[in-house]
PDB file of N, CA, C, O and CB in Angstrom:
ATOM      1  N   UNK A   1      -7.563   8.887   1.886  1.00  0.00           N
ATOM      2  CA  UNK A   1      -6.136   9.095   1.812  1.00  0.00           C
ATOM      3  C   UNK A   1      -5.511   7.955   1.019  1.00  0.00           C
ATOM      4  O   UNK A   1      -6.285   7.012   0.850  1.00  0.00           O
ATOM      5  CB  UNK A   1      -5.519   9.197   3.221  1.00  0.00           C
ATOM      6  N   UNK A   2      -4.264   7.809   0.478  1.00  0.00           N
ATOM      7  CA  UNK A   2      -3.511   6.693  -0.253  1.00  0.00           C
ATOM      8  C   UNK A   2      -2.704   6.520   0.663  1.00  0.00           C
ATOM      9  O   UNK A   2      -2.456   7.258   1.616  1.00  0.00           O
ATOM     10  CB  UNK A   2      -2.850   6.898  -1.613  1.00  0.00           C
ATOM     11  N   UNK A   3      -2.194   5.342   0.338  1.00  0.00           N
ATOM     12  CA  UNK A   3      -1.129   4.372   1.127  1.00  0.00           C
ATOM     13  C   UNK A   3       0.012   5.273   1.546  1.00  0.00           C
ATOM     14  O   UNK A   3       0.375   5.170   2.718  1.00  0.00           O
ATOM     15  CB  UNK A   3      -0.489   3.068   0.145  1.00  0.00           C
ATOM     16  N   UNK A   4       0.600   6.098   0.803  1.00  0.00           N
ATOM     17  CA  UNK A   4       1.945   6.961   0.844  1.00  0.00           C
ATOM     18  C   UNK A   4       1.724   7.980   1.839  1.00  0.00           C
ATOM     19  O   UNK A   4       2.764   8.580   2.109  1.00  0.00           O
ATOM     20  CB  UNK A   4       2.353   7.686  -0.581  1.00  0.00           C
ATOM     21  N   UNK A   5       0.704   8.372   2.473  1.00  0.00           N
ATOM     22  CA  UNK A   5       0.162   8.786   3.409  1.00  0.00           C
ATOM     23  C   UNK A   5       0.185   8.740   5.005  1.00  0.00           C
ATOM     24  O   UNK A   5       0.233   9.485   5.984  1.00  0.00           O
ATOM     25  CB  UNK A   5      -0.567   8.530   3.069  1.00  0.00           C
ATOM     26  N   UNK A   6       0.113   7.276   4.617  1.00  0.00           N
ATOM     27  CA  UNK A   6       0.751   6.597   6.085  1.00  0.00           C
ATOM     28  C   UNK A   6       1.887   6.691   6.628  1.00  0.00           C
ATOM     29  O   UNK A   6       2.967   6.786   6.044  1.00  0.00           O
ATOM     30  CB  UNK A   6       0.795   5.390   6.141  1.00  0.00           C
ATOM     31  N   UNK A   7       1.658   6.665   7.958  1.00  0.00           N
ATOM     32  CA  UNK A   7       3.058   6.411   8.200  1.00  0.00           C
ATOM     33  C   UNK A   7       3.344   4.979   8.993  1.00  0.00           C
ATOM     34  O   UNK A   7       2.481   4.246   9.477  1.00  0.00           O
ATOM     35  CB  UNK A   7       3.615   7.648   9.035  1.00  0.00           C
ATOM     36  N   UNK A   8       5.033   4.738   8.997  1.00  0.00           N
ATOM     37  CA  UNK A   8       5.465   3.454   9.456  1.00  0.00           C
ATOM     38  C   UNK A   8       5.064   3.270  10.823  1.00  0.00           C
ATOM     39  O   UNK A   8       5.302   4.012  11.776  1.00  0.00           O
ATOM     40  CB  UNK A   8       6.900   3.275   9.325  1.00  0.00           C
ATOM     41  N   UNK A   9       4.307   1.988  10.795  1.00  0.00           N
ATOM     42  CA  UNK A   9       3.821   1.563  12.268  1.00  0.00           C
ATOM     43  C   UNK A   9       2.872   1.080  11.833  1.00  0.00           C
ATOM     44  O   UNK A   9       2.726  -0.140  11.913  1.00  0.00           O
ATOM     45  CB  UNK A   9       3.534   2.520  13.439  1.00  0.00           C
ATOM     46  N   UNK A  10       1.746   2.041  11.119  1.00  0.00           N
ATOM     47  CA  UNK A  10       0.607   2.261  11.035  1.00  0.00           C
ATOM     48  C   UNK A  10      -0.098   1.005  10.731  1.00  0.00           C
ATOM     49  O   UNK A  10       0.751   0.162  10.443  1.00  0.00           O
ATOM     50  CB  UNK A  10       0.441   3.234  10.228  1.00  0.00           C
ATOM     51  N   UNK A  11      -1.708   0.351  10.650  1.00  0.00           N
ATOM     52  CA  UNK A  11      -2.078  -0.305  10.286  1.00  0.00           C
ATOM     53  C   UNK A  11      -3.434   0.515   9.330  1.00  0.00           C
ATOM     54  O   UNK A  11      -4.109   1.488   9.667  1.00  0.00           O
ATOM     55  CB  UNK A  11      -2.094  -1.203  11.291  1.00  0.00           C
ATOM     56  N   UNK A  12      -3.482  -0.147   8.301  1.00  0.00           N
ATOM     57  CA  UNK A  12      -4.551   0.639   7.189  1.00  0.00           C
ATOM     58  C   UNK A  12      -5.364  -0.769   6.389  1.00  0.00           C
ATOM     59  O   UNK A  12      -5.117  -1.968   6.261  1.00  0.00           O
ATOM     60  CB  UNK A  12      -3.440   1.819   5.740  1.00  0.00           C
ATOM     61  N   UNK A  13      -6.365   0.106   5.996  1.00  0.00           N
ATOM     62  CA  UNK A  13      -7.270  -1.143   5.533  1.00  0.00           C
ATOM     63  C   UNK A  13      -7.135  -0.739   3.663  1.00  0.00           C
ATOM     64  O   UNK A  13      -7.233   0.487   3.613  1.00  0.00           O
ATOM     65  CB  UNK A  13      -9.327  -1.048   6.395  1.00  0.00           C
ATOM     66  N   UNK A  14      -7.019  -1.101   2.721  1.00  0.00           N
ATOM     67  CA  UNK A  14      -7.861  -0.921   1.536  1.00  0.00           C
ATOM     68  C   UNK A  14      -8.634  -0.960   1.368  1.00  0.00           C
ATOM     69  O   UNK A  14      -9.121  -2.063   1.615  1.00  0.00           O
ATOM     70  CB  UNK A  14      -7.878  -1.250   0.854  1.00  0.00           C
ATOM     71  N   UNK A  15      -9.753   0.255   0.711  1.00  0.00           N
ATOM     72  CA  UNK A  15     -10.929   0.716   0.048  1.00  0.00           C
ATOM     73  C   UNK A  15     -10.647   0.328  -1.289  1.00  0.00           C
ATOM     74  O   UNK A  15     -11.346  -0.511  -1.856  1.00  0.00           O
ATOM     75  CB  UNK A  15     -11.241   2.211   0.205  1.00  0.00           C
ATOM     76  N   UNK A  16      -9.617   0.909  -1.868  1.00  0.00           N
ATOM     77  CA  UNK A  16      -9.696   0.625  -3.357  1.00  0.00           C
ATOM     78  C   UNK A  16      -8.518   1.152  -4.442  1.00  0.00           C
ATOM     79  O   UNK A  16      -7.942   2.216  -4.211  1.00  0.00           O
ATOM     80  CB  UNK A  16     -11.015   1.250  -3.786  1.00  0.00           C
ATOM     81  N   UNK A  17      -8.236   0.468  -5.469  1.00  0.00           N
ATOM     82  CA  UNK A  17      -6.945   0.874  -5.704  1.00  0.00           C
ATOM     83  C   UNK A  17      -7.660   1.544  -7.232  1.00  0.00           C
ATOM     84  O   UNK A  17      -8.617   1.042  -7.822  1.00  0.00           O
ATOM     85  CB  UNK A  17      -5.556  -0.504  -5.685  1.00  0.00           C
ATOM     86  N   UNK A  18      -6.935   2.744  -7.637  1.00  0.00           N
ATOM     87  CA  UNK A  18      -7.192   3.041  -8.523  1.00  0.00           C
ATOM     88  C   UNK A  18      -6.680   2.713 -10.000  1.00  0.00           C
ATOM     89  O   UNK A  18      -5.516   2.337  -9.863  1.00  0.00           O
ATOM     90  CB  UNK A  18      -7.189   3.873  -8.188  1.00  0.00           C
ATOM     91  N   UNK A  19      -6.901   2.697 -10.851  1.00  0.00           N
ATOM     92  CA  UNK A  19      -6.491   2.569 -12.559  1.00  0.00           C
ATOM     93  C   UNK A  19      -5.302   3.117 -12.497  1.00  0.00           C
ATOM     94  O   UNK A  19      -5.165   4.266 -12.078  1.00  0.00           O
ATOM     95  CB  UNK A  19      -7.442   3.399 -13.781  1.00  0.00           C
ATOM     96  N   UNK A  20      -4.469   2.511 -12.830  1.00  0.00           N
ATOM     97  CA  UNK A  20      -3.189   3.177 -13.496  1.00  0.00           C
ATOM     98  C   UNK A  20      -2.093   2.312 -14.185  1.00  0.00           C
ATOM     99  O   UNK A  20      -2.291   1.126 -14.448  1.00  0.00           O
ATOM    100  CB  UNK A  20      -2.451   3.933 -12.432  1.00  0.00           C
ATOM    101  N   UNK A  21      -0.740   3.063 -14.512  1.00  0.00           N
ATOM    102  CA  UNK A  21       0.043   1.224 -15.073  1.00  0.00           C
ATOM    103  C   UNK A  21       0.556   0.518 -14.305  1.00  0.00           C
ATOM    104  O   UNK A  21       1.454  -0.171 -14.790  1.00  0.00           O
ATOM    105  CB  UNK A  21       1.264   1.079 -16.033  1.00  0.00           C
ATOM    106  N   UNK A  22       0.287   0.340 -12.879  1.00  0.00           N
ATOM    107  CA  UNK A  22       0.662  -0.900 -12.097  1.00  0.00           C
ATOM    108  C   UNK A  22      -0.556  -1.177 -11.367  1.00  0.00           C
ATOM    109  O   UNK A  22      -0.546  -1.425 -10.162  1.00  0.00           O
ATOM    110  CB  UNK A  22       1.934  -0.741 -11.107  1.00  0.00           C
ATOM    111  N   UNK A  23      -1.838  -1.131 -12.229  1.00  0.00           N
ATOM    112  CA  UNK A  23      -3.091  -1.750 -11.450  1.00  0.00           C
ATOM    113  C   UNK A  23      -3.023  -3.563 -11.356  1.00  0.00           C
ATOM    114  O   UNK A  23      -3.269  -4.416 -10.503  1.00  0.00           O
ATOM    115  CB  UNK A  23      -4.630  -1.220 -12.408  1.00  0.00           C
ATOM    116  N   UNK A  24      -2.747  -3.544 -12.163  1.00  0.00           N
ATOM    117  CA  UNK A  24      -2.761  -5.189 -12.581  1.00  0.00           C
ATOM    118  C   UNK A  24      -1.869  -5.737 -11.824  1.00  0.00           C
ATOM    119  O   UNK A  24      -2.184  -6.664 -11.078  1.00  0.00           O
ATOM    120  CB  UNK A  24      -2.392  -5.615 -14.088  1.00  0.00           C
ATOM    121  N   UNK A  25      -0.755  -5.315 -11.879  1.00  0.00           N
ATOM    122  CA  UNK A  25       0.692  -5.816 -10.434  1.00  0.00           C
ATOM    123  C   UNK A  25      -0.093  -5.768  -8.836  1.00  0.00           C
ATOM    124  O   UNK A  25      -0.281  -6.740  -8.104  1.00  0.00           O
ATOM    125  CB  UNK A  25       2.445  -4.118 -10.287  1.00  0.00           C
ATOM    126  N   UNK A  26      -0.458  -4.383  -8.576  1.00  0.00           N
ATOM    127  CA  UNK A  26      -1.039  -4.714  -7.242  1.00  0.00           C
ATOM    128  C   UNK A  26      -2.272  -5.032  -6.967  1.00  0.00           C
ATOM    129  O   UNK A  26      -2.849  -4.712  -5.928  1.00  0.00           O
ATOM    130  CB  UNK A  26      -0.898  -3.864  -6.503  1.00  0.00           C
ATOM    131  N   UNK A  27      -2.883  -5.861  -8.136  1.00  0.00           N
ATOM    132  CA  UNK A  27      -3.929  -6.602  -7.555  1.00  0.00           C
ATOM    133  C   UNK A  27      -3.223  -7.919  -7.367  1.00  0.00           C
ATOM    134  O   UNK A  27      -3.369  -8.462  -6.272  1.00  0.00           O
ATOM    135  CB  UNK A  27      -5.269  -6.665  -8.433  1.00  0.00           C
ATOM    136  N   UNK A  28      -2.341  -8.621  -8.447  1.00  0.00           N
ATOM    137  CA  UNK A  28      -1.502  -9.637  -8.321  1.00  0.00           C
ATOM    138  C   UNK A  28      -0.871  -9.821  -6.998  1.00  0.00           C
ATOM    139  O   UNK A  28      -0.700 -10.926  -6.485  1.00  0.00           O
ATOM    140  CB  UNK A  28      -0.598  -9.515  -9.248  1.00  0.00           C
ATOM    141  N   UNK A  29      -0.435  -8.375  -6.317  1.00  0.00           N
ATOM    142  CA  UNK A  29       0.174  -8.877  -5.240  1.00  0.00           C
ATOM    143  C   UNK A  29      -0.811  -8.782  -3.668  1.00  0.00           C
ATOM    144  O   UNK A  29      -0.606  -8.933  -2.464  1.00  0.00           O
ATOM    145  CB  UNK A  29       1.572  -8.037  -5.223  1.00  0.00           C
ATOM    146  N   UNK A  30      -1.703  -8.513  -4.381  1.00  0.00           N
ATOM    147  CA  UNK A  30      -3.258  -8.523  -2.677  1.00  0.00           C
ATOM    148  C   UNK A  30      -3.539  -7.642  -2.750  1.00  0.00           C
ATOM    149  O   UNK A  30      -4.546  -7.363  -2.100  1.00  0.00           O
ATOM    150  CB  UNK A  30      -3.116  -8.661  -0.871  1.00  0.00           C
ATOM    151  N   UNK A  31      -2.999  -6.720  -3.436  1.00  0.00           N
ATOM    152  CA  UNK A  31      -3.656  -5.268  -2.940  1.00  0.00           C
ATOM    153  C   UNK A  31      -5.437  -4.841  -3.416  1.00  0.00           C
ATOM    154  O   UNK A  31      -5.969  -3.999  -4.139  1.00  0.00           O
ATOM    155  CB  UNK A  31      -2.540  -3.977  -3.745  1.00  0.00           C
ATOM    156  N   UNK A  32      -5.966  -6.142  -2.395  1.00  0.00           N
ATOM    157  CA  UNK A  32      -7.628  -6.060  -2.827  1.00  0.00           C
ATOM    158  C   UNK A  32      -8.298  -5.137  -1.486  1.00  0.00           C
ATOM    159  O   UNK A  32      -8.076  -5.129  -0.275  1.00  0.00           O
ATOM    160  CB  UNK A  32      -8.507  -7.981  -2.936  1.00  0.00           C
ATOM    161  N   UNK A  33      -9.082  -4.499  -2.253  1.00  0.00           N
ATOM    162  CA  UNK A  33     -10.184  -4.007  -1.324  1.00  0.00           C
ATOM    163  C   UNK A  33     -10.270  -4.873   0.124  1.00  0.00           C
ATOM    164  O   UNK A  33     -10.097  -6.090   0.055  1.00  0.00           O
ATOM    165  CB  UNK A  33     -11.645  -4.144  -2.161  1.00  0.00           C
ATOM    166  N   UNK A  34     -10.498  -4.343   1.241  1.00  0.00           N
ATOM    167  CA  UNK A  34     -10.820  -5.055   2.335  1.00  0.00           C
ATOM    168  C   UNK A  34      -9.480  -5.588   3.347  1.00  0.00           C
ATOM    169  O   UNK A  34      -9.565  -6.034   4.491  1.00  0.00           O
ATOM    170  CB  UNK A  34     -11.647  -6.216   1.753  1.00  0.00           C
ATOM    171  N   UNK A  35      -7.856  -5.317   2.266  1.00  0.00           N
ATOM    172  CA  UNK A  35      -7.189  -6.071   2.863  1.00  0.00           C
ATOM    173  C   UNK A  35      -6.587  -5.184   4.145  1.00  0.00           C
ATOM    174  O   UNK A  35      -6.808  -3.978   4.024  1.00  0.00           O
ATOM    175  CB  UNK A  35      -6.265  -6.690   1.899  1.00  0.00           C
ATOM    176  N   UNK A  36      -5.982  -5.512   5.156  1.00  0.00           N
ATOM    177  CA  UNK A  36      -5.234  -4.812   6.012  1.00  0.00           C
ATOM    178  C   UNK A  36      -3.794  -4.835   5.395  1.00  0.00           C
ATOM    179  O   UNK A  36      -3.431  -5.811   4.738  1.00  0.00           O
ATOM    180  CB  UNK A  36      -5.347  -5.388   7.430  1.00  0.00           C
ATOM    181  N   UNK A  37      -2.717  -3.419   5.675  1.00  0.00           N
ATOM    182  CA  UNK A  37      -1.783  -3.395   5.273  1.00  0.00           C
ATOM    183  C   UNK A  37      -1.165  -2.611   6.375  1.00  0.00           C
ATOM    184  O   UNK A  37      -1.615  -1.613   6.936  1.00  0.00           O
ATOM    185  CB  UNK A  37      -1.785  -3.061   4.030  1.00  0.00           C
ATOM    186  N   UNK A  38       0.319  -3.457   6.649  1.00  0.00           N
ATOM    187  CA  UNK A  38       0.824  -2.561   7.938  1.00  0.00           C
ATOM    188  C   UNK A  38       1.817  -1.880   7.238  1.00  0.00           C
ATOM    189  O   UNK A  38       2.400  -2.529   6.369  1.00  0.00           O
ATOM    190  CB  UNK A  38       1.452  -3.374   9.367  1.00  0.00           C
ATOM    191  N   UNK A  39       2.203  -0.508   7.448  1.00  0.00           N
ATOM    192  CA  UNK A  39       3.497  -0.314   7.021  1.00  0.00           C
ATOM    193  C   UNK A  39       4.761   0.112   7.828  1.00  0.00           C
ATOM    194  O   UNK A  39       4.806   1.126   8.524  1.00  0.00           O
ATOM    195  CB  UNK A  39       3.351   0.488   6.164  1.00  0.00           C
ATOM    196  N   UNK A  40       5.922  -0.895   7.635  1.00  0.00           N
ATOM    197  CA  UNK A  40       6.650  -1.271   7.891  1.00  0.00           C
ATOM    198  C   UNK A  40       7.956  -0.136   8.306  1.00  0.00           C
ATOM    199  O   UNK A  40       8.355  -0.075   9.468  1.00  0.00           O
ATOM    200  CB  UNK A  40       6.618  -2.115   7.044  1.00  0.00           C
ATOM    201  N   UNK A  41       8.514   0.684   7.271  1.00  0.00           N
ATOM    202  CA  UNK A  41       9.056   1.794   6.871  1.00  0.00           C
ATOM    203  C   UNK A  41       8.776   2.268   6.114  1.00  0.00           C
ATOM    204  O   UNK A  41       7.947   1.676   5.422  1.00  0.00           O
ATOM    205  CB  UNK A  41       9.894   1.864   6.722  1.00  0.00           C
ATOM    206  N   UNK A  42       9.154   3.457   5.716  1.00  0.00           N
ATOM    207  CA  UNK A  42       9.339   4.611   4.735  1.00  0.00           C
ATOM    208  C   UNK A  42      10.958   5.315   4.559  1.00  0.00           C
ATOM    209  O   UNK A  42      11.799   5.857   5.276  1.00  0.00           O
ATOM    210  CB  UNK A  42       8.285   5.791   5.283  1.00  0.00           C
ATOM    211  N   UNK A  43      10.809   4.990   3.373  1.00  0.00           N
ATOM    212  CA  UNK A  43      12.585   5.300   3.123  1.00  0.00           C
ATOM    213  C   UNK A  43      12.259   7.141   2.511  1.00  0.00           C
ATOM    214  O   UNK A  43      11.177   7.674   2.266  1.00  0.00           O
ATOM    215  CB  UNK A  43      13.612   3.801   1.348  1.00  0.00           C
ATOM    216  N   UNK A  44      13.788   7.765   2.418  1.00  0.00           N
ATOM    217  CA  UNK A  44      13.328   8.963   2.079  1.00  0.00           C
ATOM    218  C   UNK A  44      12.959   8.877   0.791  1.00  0.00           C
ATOM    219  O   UNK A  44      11.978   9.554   0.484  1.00  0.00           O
ATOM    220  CB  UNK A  44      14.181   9.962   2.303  1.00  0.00           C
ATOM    221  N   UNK A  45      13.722   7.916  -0.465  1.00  0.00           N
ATOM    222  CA  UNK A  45      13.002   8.576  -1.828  1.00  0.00           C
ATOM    223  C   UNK A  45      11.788   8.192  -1.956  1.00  0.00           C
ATOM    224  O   UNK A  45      11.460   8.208  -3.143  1.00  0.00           O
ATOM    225  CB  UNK A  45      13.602   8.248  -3.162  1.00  0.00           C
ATOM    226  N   UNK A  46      10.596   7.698  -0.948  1.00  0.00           N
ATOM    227  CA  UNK A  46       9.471   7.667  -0.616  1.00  0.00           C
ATOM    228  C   UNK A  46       8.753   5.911  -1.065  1.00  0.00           C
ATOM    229  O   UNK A  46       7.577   5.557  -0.987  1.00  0.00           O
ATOM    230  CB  UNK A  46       8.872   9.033  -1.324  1.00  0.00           C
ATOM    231  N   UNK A  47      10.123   4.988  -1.587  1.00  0.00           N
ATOM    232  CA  UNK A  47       9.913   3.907  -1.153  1.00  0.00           C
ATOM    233  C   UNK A  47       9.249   3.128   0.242  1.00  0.00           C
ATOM    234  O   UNK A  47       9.919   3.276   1.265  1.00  0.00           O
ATOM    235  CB  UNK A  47      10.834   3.710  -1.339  1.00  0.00           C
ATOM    236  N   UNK A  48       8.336   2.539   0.329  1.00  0.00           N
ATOM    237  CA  UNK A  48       7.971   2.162   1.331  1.00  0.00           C
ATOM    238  C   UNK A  48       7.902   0.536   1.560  1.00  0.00           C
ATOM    239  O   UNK A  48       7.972  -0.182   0.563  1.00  0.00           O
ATOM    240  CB  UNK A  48       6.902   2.819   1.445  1.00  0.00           C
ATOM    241  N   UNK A  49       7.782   0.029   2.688  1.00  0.00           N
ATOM    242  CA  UNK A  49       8.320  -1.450   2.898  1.00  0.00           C
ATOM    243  C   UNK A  49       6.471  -1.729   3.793  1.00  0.00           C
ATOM    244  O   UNK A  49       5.978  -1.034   4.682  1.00  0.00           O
ATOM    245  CB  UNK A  49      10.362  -1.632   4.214  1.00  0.00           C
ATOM    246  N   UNK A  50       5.979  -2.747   3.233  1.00  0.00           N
ATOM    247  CA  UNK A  50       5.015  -2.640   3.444  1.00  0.00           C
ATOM    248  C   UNK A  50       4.503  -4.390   3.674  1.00  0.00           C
ATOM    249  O   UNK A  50       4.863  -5.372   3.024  1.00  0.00           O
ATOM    250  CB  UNK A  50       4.514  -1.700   2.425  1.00  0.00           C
ATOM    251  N   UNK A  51       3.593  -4.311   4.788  1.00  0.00           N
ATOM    252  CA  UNK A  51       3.487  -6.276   5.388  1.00  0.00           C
ATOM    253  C   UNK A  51       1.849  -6.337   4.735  1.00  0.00           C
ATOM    254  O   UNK A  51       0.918  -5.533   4.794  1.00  0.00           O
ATOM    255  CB  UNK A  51       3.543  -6.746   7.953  1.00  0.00           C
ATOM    256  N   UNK A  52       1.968  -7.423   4.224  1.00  0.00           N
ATOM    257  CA  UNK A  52       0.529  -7.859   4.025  1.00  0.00           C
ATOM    258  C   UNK A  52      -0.370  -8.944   3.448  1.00  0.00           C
ATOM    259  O   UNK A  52      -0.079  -9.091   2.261  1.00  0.00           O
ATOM    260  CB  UNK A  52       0.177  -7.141   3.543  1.00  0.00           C
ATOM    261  N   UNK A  53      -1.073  -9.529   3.721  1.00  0.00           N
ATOM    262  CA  UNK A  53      -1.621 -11.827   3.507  1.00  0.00           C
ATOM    263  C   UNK A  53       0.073 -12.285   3.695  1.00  0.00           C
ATOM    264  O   UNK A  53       0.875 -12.628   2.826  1.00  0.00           O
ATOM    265  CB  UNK A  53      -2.541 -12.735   0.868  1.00  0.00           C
ATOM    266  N   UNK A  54       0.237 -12.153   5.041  1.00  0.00           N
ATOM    267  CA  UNK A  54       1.812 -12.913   5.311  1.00  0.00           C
ATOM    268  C   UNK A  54       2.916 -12.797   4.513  1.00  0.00           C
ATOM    269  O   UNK A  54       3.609 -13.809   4.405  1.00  0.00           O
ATOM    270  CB  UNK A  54       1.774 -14.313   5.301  1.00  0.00           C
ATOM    271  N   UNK A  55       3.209 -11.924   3.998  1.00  0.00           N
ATOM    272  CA  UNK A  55       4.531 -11.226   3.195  1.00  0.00           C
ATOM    273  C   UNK A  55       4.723  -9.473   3.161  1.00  0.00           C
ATOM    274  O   UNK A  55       3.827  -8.634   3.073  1.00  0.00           O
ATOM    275  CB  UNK A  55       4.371 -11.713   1.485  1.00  0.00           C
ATOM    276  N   UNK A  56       6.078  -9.275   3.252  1.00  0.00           N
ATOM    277  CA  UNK A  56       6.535  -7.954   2.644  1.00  0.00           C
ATOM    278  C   UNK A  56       6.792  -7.485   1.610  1.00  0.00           C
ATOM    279  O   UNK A  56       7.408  -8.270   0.888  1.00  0.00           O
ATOM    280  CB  UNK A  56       7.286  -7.641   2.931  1.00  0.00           C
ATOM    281  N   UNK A  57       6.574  -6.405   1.127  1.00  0.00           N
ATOM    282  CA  UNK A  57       6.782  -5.861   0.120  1.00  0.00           C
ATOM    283  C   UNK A  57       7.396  -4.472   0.036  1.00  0.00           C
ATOM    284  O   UNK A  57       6.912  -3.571   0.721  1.00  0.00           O
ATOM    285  CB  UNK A  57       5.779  -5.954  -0.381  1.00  0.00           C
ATOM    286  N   UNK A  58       8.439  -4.244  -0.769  1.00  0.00           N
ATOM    287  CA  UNK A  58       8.702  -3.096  -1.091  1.00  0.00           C
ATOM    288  C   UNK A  58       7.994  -2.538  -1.688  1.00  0.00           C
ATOM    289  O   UNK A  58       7.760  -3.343  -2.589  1.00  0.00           O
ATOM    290  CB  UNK A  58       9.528  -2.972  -1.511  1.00  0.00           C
ATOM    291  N   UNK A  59       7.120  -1.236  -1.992  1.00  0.00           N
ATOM    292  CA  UNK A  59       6.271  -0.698  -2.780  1.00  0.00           C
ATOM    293  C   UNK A  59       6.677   0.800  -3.200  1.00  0.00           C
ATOM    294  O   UNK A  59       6.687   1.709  -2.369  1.00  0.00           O
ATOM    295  CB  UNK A  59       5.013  -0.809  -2.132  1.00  0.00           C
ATOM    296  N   UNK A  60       7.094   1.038  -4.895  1.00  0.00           N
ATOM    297  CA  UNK A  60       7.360   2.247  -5.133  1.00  0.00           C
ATOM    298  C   UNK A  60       6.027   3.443  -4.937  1.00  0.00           C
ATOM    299  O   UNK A  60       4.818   3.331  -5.139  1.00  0.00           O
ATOM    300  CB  UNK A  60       7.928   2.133  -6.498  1.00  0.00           C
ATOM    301  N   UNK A  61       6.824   4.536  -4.480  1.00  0.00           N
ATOM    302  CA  UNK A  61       5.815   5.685  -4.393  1.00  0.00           C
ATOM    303  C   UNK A  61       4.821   6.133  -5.466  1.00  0.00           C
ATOM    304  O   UNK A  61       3.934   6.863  -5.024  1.00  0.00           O
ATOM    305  CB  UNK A  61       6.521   6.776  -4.164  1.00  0.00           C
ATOM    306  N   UNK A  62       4.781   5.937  -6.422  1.00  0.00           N
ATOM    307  CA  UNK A  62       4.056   6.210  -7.670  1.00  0.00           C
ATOM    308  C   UNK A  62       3.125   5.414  -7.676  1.00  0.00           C
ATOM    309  O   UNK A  62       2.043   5.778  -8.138  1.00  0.00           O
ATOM    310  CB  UNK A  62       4.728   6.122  -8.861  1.00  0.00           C
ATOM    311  N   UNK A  63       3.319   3.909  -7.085  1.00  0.00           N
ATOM    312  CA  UNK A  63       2.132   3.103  -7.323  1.00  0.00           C
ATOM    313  C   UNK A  63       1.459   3.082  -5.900  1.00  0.00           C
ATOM    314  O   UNK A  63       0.229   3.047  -5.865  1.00  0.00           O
ATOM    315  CB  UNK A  63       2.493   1.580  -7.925  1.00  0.00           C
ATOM    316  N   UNK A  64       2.386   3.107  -4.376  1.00  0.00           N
ATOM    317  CA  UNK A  64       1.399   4.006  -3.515  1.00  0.00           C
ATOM    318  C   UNK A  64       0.472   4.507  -3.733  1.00  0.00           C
ATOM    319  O   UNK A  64      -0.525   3.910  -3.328  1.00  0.00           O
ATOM    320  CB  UNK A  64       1.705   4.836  -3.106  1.00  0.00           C
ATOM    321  N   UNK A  65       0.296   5.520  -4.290  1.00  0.00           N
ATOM    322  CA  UNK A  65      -0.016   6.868  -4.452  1.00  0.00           C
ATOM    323  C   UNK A  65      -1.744   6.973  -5.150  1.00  0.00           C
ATOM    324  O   UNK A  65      -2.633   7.825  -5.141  1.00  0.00           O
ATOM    325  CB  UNK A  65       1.279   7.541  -5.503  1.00  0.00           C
ATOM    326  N   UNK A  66      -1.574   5.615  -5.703  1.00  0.00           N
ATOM    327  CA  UNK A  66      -3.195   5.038  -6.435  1.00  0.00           C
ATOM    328  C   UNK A  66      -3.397   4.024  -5.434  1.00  0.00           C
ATOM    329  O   UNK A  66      -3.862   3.012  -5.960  1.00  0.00           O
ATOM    330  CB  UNK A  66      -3.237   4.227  -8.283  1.00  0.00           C
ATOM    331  N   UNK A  67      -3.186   3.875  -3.890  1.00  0.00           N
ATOM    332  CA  UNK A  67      -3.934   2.426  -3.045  1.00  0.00           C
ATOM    333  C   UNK A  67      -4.846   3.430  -2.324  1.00  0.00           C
ATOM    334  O   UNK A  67      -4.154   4.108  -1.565  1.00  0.00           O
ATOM    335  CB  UNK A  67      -2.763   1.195  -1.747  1.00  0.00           C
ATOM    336  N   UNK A  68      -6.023   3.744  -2.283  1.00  0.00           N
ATOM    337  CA  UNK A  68      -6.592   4.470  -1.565  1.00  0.00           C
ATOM    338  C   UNK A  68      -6.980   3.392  -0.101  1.00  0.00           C
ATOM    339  O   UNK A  68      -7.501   2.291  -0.283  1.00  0.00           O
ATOM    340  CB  UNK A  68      -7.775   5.141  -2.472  1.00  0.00           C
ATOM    341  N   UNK A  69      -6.723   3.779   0.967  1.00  0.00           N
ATOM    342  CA  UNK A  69      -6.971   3.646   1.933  1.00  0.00           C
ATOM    343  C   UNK A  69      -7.553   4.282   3.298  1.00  0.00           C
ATOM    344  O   UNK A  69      -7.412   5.469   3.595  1.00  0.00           O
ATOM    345  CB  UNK A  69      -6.333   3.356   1.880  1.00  0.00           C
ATOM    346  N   UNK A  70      -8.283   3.245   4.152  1.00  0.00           N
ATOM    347  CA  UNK A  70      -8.993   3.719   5.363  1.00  0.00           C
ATOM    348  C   UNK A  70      -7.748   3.120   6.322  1.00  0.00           C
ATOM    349  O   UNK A  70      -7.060   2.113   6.159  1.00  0.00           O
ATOM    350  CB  UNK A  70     -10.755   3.037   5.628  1.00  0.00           C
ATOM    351  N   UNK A  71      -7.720   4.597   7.872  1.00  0.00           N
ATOM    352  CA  UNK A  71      -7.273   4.054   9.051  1.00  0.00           C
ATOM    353  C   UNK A  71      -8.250   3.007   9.931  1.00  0.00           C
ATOM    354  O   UNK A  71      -9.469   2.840   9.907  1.00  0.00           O
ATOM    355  CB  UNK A  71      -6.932   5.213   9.826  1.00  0.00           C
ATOM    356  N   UNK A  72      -7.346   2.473  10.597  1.00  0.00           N
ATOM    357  CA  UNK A  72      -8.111   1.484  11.476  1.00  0.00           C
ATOM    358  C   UNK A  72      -8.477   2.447  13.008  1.00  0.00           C
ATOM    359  O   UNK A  72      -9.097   1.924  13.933  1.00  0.00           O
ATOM    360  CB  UNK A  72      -6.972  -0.096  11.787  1.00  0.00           C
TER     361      UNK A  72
END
C-alpha cells in the first residue's frame, strides 16, 4: 500500500519510495526504507500531516502516493 492509504493515527513503516519528481525531496527529508512514519492527519484535498526522525511534515498527495509502505 502507499502512504496516502493510511489513515490518521496510524503508525507505518517504509519499504520503499518509488521514482518520481519528488524522489530526491523525500529522501532529503527521511523518507528511507525502514523508517517508521506516524500519520498525524489527513486534510480533505488529501494533504497529509505526517511525524517522523523527530519532526512533522506536511506531505502533498501526489508525492504520498509513491511512499510505499508496510503496517505495523
Amino acid at each position: 500500500m502507499n502512504l496516502m492509504q493510511a489513515r490518521a493515527g496510524e503508525t507505518v513503516c517504509i519499504a520503499a519510495v518509488e521514482q518520481c519528481g519528488a524522489y530526491r525531496r523525500l529522501l532529503d527529508f527521511g523518507f528511507t526504507p525502514g523508517t517508521e512514519v506516524t500519520v498525524r492527519n489527513v486534510a480533505i484535498g488529501g494533504t497529509m500531516l505526517v511525524a517522523l526522525r523527530g519532526y512533522t511534515l506536511a506531505l502533498r498527495a501526489n508525492a504520498g502516493k509513491h511512499v510505499v509502505v508496510t503496517r505495523n
